[in-house]
VOPAGU-2260 file (C-alpha; in pm, 1 decimal, decimal comma):
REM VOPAGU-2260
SITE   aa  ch    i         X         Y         Z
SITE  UNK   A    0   11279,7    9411,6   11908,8
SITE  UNK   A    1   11644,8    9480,4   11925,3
SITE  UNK   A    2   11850,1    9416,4   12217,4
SITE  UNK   A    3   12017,4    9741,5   12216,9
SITE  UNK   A    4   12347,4    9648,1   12079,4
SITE  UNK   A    5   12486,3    9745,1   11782,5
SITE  UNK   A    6   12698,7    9568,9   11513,5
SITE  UNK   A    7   13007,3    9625,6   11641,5
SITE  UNK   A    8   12903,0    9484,4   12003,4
SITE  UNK   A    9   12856,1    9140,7   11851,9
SITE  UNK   A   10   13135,6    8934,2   11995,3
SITE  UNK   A   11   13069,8    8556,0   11886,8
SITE  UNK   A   12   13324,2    8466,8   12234,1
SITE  UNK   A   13   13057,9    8654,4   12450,1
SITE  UNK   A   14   12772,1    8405,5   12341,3
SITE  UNK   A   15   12925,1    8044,9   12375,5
SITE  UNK   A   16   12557,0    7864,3   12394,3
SITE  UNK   A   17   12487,4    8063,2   12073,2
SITE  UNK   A   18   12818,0    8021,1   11967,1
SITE  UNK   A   19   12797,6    7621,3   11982,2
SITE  UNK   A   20   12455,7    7580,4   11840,5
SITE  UNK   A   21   12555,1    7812,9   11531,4
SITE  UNK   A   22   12845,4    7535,3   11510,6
SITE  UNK   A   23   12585,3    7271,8   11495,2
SITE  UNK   A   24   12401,9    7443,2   11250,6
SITE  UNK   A   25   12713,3    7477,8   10999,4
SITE  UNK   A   26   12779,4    7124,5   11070,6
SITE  UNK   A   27   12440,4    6988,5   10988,7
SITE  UNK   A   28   12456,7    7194,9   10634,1
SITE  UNK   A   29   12213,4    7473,9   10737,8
SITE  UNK   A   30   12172,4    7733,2   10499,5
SITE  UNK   A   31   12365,4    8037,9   10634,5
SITE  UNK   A   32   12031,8    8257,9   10576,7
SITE  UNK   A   33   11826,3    7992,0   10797,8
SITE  UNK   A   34   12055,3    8027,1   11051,4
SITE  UNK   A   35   12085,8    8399,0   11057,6
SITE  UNK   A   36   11628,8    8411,0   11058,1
SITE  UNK   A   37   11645,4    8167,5   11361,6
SITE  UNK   A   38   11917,8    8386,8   11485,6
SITE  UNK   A   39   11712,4    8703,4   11445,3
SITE  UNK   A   40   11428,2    8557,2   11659,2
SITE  UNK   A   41   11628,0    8397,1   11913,2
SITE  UNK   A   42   11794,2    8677,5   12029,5
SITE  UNK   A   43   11603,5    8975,1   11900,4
SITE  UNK   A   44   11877,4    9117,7   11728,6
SITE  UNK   A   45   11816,8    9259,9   11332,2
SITE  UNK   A   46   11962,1    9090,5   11000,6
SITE  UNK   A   47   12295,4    9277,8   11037,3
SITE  UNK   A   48   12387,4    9169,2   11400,4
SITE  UNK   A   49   12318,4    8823,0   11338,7
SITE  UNK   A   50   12476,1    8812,8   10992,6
SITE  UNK   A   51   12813,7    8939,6   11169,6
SITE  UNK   A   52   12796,1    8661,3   11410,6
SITE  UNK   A   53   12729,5    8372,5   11208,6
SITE  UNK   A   54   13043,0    8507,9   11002,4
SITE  UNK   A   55   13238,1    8552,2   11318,4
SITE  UNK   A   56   13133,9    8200,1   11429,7
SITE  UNK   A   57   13223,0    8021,8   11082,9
SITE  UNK   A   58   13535,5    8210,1   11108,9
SITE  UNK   A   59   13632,8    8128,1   11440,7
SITE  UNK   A   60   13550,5    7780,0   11445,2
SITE  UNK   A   61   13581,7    7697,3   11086,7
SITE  UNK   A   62   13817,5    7393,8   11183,1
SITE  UNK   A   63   13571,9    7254,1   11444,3
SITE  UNK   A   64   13232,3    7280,4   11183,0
SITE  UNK   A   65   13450,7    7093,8   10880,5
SITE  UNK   A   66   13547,6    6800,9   11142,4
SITE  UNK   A   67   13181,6    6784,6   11251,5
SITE  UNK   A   68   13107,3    6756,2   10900,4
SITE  UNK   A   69   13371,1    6528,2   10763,2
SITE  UNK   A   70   13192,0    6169,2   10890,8
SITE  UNK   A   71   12925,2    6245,6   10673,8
SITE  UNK   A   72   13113,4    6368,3   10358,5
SITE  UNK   A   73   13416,2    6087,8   10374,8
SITE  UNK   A   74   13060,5    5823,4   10420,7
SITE  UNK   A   75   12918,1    5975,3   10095,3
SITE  UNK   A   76   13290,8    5978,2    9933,4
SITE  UNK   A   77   13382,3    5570,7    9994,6
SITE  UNK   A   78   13028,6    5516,1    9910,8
SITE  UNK   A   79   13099,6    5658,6    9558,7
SITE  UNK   A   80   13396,8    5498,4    9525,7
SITE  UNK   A   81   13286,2    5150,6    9618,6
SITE  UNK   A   82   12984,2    5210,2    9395,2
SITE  UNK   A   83   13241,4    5306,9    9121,4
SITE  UNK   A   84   13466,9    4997,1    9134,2
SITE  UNK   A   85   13159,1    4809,9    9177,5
SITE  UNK   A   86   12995,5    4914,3    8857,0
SITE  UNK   A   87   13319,1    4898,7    8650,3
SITE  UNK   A   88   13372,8    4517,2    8787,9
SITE  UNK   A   89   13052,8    4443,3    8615,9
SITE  UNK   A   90   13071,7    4599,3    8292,4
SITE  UNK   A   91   13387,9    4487,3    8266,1
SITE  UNK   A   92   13229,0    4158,9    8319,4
SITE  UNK   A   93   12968,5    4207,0    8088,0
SITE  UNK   A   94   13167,7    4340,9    7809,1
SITE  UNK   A   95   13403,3    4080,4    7819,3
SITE  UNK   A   96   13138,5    3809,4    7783,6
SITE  UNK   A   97   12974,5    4002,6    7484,4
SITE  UNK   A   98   13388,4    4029,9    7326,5
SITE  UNK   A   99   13387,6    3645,9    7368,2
SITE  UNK   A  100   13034,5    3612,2    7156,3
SITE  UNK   A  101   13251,8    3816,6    6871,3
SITE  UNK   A  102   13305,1    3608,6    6524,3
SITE  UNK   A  103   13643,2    3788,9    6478,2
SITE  UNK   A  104   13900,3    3993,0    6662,8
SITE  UNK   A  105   13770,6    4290,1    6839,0
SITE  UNK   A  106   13919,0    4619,5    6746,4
SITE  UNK   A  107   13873,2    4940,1    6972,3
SITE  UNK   A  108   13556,9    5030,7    6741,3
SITE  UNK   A  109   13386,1    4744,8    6810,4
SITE  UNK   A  110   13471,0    4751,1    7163,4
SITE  UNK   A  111   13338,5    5122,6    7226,5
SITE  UNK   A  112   13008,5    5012,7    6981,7
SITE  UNK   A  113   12946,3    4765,5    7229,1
SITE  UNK   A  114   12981,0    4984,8    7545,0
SITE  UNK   A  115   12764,0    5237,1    7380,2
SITE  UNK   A  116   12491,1    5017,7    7236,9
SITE  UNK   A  117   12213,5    5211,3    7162,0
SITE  UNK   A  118   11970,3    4921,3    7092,4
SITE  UNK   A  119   11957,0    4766,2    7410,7
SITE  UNK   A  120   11858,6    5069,5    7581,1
SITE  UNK   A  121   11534,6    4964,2    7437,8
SITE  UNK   A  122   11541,3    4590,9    7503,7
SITE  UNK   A  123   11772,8    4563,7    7803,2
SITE  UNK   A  124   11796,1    4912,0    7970,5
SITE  UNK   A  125   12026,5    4732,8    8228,2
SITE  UNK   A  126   12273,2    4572,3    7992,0
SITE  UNK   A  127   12276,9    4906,7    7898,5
SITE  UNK   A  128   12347,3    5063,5    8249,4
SITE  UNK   A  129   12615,2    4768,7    8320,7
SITE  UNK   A  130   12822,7    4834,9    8007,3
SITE  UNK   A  131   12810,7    5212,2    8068,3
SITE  UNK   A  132   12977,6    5116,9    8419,4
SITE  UNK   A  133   13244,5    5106,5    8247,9
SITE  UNK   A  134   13287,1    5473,8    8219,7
SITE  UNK   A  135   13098,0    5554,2    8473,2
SITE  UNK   A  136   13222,7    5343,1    8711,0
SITE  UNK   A  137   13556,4    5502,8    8699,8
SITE  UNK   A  138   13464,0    5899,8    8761,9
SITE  UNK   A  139   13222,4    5762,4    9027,7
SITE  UNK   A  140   13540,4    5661,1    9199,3
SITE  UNK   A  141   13773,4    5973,8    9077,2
SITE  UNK   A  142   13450,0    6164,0    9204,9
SITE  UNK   A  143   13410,5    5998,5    9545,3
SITE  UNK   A  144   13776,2    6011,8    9589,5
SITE  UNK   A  145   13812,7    6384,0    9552,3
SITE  UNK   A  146   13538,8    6456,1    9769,2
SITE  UNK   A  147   13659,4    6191,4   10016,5
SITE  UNK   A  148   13995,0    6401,7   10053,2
SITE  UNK   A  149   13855,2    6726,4   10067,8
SITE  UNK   A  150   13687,1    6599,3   10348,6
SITE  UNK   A  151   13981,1    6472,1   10532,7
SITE  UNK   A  152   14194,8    6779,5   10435,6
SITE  UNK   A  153   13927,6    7051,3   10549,8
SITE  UNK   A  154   13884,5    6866,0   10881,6
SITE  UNK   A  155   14227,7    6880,6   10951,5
SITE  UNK   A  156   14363,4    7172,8   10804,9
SITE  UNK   A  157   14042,7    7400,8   10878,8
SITE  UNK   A  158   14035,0    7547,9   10539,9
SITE  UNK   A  159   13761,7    7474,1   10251,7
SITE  UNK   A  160   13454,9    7566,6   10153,6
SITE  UNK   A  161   13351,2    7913,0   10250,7
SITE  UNK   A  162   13091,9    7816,7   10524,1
SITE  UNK   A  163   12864,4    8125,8   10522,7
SITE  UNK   A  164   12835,3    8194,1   10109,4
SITE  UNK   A  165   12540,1    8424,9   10157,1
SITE  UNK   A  166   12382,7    8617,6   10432,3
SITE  UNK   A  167   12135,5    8838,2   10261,8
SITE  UNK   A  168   11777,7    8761,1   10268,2
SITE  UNK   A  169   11645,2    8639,9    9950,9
SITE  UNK   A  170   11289,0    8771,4    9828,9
């Protein structure tokens, strides 16, 4: 079922159509070894072949597949980070009224005893949840943050993630 070409007649700039839908592919997260099987039977050619053009493609157009994919990863990123401040707003919230219920002065102890109250995890699994948002809350945003400009700084500078990790077929 081969074409009659060999590896080193795989030029990813003879093939745009093939060249553009392996660019979709990248950009919609394929797995590289998905891409190279549908590659296989689209065009006949054997593991090897289509292995050397999906790594020709992601090398080619690495730029174009990270500002394809950038939308979705800066969405997920201010999601986490608004979900972060969110979270820490309200156990904030929450601890301070509990501080306010205190006979005498909190210390840091108490303070930390009361984030980390083991007994309403039991009783009140969302008290629980809320005053966790306190630390929580803030890597959620550190988290989304990151991930919001690694987004950004692939799309524009073209380099990050290594887009084809793997191309060998998996048993």
């Amino acid at each position: 079922m081969n074409s009659g070409f060999s590896s080193s007649d795989i030029d990813a700039g003879r093939y745009p159509e093939l060249r553009q839908w392996v660019v979709g592919c990248l950009s919609g997260h394929k797995k590289p070894n998905d891409i190279i099987f549908q590659l296989c039977r689209r065009t006949g050619w054997d593991w090897g072949q289509s292995k050397k053009f999906v790594e020709q493609v992601a090398q080619l157009d690495t730029k174009e597949v990270h500002k394809r994919r950038m939308p979705l990863l800066l969405g997920i990123g201010l999601v986490f980070m608004v979900g972060g401040v969110i979270l820490f707003v309200l156990g904030i919230r929450d601890l301070q009224a509990e501080i306010s219920h205190l006979q005498d002065a909190p210390d840091f102890q108490k303070i930390l005893s009361l984030i980390f109250a083991v007994r309403d995890l039991v009783n009140d699994p969302m008290k629980t949840i809320l005053r966790l948002g306190v630390v929580i809350g803030p890597a959620m945003f550190i988290g989304g943050s990151w991930g919001a400009y690694d987004a950004v700084k692939s799309a524009m500078t073209g380099e990050g993630d290594d887009l084809v990790k793997s191309g060998t077929p998996q048993r």
